[in-house]
C-alpha positions in Angstrom: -57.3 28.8 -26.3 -55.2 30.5 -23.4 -52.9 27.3 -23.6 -50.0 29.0 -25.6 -50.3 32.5 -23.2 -49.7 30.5 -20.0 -47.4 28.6 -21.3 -45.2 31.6 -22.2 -46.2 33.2 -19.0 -44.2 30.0 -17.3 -41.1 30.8 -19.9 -40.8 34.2 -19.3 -41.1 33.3 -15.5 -38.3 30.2 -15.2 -36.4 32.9 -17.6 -36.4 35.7 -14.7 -35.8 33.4 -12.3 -32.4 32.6 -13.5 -31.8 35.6 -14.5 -31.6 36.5 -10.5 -29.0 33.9 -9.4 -25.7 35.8 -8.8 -23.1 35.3 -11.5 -20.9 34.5 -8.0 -23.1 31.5 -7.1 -23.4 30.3 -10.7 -19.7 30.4 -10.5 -19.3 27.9 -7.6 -21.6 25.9 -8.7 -19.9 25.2 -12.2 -16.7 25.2 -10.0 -18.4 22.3 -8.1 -19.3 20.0 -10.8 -15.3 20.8 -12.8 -14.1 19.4 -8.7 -16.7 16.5 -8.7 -15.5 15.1 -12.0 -11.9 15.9 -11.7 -12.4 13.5 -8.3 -14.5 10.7 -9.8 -11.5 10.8 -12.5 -8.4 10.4 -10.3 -10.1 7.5 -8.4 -10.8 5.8 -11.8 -7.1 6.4 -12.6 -5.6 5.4 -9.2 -7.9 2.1 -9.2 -6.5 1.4 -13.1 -3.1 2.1 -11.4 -3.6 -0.2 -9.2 -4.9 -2.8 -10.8 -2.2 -2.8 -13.5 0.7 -3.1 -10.3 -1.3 -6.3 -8.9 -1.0 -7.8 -12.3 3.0 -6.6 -13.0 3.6 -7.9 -9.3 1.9 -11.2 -10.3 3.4 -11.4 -13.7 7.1 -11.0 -12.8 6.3 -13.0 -9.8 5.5 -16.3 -11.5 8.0 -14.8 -14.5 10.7 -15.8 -11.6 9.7 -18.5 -9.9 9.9 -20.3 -13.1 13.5 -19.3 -13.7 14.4 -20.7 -10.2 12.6 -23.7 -11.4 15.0 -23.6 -14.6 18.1 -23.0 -12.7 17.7 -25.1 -10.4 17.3 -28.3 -12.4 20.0 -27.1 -14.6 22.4 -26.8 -11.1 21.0 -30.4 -10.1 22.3 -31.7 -13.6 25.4 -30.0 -13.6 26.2 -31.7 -10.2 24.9 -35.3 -11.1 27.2 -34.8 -14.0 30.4 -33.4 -11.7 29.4 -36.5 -9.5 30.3 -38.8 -12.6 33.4 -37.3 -13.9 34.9 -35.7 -10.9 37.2 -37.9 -9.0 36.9 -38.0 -5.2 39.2 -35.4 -3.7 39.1 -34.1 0.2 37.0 -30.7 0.7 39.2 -27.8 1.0 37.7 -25.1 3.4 36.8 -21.3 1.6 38.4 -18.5 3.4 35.5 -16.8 2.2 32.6 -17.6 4.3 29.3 -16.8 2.8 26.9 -14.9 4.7 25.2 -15.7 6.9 21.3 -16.4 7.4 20.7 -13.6 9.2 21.9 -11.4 6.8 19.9 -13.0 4.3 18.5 -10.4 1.5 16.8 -10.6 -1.8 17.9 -7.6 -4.1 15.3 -5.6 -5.7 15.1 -5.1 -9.4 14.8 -1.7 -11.4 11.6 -2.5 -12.2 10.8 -3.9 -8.1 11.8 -0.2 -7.0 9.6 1.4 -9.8 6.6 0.1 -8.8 7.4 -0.2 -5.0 7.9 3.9 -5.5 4.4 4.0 -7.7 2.4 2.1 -5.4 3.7 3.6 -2.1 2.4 7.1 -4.0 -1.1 5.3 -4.5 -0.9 3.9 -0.7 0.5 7.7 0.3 -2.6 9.1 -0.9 -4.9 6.7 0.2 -5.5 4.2 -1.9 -4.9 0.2 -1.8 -6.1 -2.5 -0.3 -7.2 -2.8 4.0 -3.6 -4.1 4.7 -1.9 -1.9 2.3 0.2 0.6 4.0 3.1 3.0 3.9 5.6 2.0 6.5 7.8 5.5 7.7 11.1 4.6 9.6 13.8 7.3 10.3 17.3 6.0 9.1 19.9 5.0 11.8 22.8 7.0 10.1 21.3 9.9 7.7 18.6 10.5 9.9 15.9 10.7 7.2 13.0 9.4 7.5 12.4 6.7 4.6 9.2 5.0 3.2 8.1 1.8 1.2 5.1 0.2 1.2 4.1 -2.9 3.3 1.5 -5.8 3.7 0.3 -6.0 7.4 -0.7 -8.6 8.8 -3.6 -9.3 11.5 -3.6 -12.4 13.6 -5.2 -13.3 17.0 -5.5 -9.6 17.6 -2.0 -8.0 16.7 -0.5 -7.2 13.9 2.8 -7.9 12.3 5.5 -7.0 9.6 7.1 -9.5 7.6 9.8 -8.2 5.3 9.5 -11.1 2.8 13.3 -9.6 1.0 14.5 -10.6 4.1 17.0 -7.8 6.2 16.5 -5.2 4.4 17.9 -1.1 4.7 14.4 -0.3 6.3 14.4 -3.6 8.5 17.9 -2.8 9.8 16.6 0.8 10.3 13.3 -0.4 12.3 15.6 -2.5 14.7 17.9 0.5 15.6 15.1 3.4 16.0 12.5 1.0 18.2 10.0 2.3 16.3 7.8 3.0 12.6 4.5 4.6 11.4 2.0 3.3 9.2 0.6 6.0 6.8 -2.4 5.4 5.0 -4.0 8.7 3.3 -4.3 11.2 5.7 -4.0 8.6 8.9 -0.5 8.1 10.6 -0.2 5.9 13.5 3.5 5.2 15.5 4.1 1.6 16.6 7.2 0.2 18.7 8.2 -3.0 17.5 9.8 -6.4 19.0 11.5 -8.5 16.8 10.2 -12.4 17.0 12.3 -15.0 17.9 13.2 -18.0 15.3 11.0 -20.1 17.9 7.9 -17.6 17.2 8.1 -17.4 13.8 7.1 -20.5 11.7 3.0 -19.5 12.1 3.3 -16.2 11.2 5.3 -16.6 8.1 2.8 -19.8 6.9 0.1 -17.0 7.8 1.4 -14.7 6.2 2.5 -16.6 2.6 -0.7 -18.2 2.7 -2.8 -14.7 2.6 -0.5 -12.7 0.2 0.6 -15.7 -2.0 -0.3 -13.7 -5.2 2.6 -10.4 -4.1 5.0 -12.6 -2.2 5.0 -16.3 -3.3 8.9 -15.4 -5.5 10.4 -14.6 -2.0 9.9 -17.9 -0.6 11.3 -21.6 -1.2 8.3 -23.0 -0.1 5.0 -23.6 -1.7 2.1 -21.5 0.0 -0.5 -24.4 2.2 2.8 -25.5 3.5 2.7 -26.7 6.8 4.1 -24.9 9.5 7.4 -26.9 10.4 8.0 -26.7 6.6 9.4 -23.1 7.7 11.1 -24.0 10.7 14.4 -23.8 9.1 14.0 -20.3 7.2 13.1 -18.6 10.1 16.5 -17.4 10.6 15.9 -15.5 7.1 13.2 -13.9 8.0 12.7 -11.1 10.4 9.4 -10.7 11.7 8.0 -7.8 13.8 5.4 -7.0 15.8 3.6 -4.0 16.2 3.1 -2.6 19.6 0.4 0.6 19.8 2.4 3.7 21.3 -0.4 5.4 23.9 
């Protein structure tokens, strides 16, 4: 019958033992746990963020090649149809030259530059996938330093930058300061470049359209699993960098 004594005994015990932890350790442990979850949370929301960028990418991805589809068979109609009711007359030269290859450049959208800004954040604080990063170049007139985010590619043991929007500001920016960092988190590393030649390029953009097909498919007239003299000819649209380690 001394069950219900001992027992209380044990209470009163575990009861005075709390009692003598500080109010100041008490404190930082409750602190603790509020950090703990706040951390768990922001890496639930920055992996929902990411997700739902993969799938706008991917929707308004396949959203346009469709619509290139469209227009051009529409273009390829209009001309069978100009070919049967236009009579022959000699070509007359334009004055107004378009431009030319190497100044190719695919315009980004309102919507591109929102989520390039919201996923360089992500990238800024860590986040993304292994060849996710934030590529820093200093700009050749403002002398700012500017930021987007980029897909690297590894191959044979280097690693390059393909700008699949073609010359862009940042591209022309790169070429003119030598150099550009890749941020990732709290990790920043500096890299000199050299810019391919047309002759080097064909492998490295089939590489690289084959591995990021889902993100970068829309910037390209050819299908992904295309062979390699397939992009002989846009080589001249493409610039392609590689990245040299400073020591």
């Amino acid at each position: 019958m001394t069950t219900l004594p001992r027992l209380e005994t044990i209470a009163a015990g575990e009861s005075m033992s709390n009692d003598r932890v500080p109010a100041h350790i008490r404190a930082l442990q409750i602190a603790a746990q509020a950090v703990g979850a706040l951390a768990v949370g922001a890496l639930a929301i920055g992996a929902l963020a990411i997700g739902a960028l993969a799938i706008g990418r991917l929707v308004i991805g396949r959203s346009r090649i469709r619509r290139l589809q469209i227009d051009e068979l529409v273009v390829a109609r209009l001309q069978v149809t100009d070919s049967l009711t236009t009579p022959s007359t000699p070509a007359v030269k334009n004055d107004r030259a378009e431009k030319p290859e190497s100044e190719h450049f695919n315009q980004p959208t309102t919507l591109d530059r929102a989520f390039n800004k919201l996923f360089g954040l992500l990238v800024g604080f860590g986040l993304g996938l292994p060849h996710n990063y934030l590529l820093q170049v200093r700009g050749r007139k403002s002398g700012r330093v500017y930021s987007t985010p980029v897909d690297v590619l590894s191959r044979d043991g280097k690693r390059y930058l393909v700008p699949p929007r073609g010359y862009t500001q940042w591209v022309r920016n790169a070429i003119a300061s030598g150099t550009v960092s890749l941020k990732k988190g709290r990790r920043s590393e500096e890299f000199g470049i050299r810019l391919l030649s047309d002759d080097e390029k064909p492998e490295i953009l089939k590489a690289y359209l084959d591995r990021y097909k889902l993100t970068v498919q829309r910037y390209f007239p050819v299908p992904a699993g295309s062979p390699t003299e397939t992009f002989r000819p846009l080589a001249g649209q493409y610039p392609v960098f590689e990245l040299i380690p400073q020591r």
